[in-house]
Structures are given as C-alpha cells and as structure tokens.
N, C-alpha and C positions, 0 to 999 in steps of 0.2 A: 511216610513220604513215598515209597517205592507201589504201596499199593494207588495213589492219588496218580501217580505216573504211568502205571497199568491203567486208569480207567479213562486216559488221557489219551493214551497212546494205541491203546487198541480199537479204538474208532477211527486212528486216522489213519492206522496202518489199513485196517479190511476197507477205508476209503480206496486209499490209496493202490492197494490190490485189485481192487474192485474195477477201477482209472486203468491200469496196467494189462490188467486181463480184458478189458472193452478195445482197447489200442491193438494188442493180440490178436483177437478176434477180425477187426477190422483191418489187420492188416495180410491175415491169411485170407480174406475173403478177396481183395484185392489182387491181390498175387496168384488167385486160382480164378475168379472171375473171369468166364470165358476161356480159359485153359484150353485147346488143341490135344484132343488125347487124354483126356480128364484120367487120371491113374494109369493108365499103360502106356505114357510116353513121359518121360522125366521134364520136371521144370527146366528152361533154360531164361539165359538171360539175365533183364530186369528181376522174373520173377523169382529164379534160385537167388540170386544178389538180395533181393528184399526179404525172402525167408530168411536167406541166413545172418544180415544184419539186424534188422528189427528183432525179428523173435529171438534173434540170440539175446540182444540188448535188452529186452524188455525182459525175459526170461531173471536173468543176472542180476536185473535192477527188482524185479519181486523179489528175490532170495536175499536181496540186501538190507528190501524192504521188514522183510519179515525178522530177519538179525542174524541171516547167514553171510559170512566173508569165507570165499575158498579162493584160494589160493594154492593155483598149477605148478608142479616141482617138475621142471623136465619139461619135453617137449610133445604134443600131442602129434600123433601117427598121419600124416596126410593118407591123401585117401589111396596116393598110386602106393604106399607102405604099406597100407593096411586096409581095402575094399569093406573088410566085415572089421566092426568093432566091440568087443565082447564086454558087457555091463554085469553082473552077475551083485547081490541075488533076483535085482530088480524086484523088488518085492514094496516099494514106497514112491513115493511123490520124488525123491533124492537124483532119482533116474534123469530126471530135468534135469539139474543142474549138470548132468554129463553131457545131453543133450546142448544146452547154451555153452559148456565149453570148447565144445569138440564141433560146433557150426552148424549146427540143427541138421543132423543124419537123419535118414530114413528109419524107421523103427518098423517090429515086430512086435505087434499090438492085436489084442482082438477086434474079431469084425464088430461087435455091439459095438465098441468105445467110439466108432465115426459116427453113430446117429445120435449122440449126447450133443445135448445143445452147445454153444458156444464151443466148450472142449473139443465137438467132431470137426468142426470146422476150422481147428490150428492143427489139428491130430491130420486132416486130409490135406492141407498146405507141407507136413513133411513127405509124403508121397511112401506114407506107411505100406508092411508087407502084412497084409487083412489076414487074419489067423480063424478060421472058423470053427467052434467046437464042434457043431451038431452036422459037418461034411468030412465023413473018415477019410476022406485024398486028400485032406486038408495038410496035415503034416507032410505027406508028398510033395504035393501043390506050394506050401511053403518053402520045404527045402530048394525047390528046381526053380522061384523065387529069386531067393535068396541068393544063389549059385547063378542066375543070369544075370543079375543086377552086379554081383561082384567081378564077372566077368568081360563087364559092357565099357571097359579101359574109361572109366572116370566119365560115362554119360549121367550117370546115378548119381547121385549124393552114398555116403559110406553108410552102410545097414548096420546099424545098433541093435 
C-alpha cells in the first residue's frame, strides 16, 4: 500500500512543486521588472512587501509540499535587532526554509547562481550580496557589502 501511494503521490507532488516554483518565478519577475537601481538600490514598497509575502508563502508551502512542517520556538530577530543574520553550515537546499521564515533576507550567494534559469531570477528578487570566486577583491568587496547594507538603518532587507 505505501509503495502504491509513493507512485501516486510523487507525481503530484513534483506537479505541484513545479506549479509553485513557476508562481516564484513569476513573481520575482514582477517585483523586479523595471526596478530603479536594479541591485544597487534596495527594493521598496509594493515590491519588498511582494518578496517578502509571496516567496515567503510560496517558499513554506513547497516545504510543506514536499513533507516538511517547521515549526518556530521563540521569536525571529527583526532586522533593527539583528541587520546580519547568521545561517551556518548552509551547506543544502534547508537554507530556504530560514530564508521563508525570517521574510526573505538578502543572501550571500555566488555570482554564477543569478544566471541559472528560473532559480537566478528569485535569487536576484532577494537583492543578493554576488560573491565572485575568480575576483580576489571579491571577499573584500563582499565584506564592505555586507557591512554597508548592515549599516543602511533598515533600507536593506537583513543579510543572511
């Protein structure tokens, strides 16, 4: 019975993923389209407000989708508490789910991962800090980043 129900449910799940991530997609596209300062000036408005409800929402309901239920003990850091917010080992896909509970923060990401289809296109709706391997300033450039973003009294979304 259990495997009848795997071959049942795993097609409507990766549907249903599939449905969720197109909604994603098209909703960072949205929210960036036409942008004023495309990366070097922070989302406001509608379009922070639709980052961080949609993709959070849509985020939370893939993870639900897929058979994850988390559930937050305590109170997540606002951003005037806490500007930078520390994910560690980020080493998996898991990372999301910090991301959709904490309101879609700006992340430190590599620069390849914005030219990935679909994926670069929700990756550059968070207003990512672009990490370059093959530009040795780059870890410099990162930190002074990171450090102006954290310093810009809440113009930024919080840096994960």
């Amino acid at each position: 019975q259990s495997v009848l129900q795997g071959i049942i449910l795993l097609p409507l799940r990766a549907i249903c993923i599939t449905f969720i991530l197109l909604l994603a997609w098209m909703s960072a596209s949205i929210a960036t389209f036409c942008q004023p300062g495309r990366g070097f000036l922070p989302l406001k408005g509608w379009r922070r407000r639709m980052i961080q409800t949609t993709l959070s929402s849509l985020t939370r309901t893939a993870f639900f989708v897929m058979g994850f239920q988390v559930k937050v003990k305590g109170k997540v850091a606002s951003l005037a508490e806490a500007p930078i917010f520390v994910a560690a080992p980020h080493s998996s896909f898991f990372d999301a789910i910090i991301c959709a509970l904490t309101g879609m923060p700006s992340i430190v990401s590599r620069a390849e991962n914005l030219s990935t289809p679909v994926f670069g296109t929700i990756l550059r709706s968070l207003q990512p800090v672009a990490v370059s391997r093959q530009d040795p300033d780059s870890r410099k450039n990162t930190v002074a980043e990171i450090t102006r973003r954290a310093l810009s009294r809440g113009q930024w979304p919080q840096v994960i």
